[in-house]
N, C-alpha and C positions, 0 to 999 in steps of 0.2 A: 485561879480562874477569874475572868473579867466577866464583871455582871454589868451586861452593856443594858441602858433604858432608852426608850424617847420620851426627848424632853422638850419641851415647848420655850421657844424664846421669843420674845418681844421684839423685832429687830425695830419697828415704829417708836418705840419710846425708851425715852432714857434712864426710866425706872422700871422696876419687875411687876408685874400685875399681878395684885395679891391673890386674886381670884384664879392663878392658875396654880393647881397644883401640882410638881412635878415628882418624878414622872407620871409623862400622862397615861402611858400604855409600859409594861414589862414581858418580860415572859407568860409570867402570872396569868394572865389577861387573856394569853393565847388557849384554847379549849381543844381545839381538833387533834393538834398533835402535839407531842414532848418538847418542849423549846426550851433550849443553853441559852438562846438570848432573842430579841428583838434589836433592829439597826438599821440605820439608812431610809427615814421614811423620804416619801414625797408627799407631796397635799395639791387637792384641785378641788374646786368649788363647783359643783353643777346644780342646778334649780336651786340654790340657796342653803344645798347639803355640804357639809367638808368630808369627804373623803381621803383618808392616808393609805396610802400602801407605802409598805415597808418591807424589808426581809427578816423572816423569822428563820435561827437555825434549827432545824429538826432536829434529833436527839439520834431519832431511831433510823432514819433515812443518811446522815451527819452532810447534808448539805443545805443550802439555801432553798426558801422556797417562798412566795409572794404571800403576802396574808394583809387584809385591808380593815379598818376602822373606820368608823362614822360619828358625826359631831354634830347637831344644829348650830352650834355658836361656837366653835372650835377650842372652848375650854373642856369640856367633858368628851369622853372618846367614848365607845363601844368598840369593843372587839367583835370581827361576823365569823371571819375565817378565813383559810388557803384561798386562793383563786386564780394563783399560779403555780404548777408542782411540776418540774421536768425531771428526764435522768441525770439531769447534770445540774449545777448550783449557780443559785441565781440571787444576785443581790443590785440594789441599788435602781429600783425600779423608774419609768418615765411614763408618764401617762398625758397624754396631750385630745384637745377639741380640738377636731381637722373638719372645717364646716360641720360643726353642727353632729360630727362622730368622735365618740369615744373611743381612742385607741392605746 
């Protein structure tokens, strides 16, 4: 079985920043529901918060389902929870500012 993590990369510099530890988030991490893995985050900054969503796979559901993390300085994460869950699986989230709405 593959134990997939997110991991944080540096893409600005050409050395690794000691200060981050990887991974930032795992399974582990996830509380609401039974998660095989976390994968595929995205990240967007709003009033000075980093926000990730990612997909996490449910265990007991065995599909995708959106679950988000929050950061002041985007080396420490918090896990919050699901905040996306359909009948069907869903991976690879996009999250975009369209004037001033979050969609």
């Amino acid at each position: 079985m593959v134990d997939w993590n997110l991991r944080w990369r540096v893409a600005f510099h050409a050395v690794a920043e000691p200060q981050i530890t990887n991974p930032v988030l795992s399974r582990d991490d996830v509380s609401d529901v039974p998660a095989a893995f976390v994968a595929d985050p995205f990240m967007i900054k709003v009033a000075g918060r980093w926000y990730m969503f990612f997909e996490v796979m449910n265990i007991r559901s065995n599909k995708g389902e959106i679950g988000v993390a929050v950061s002041v300085n985007g080396l420490s994460w918090k896990y919050r929870q699901i905040v996306l869950d359909e009948p069907f699986h869903l991976s690879y989230p996009y999250v975009f500012d369209w004037y001033g709405i979050i969609t």
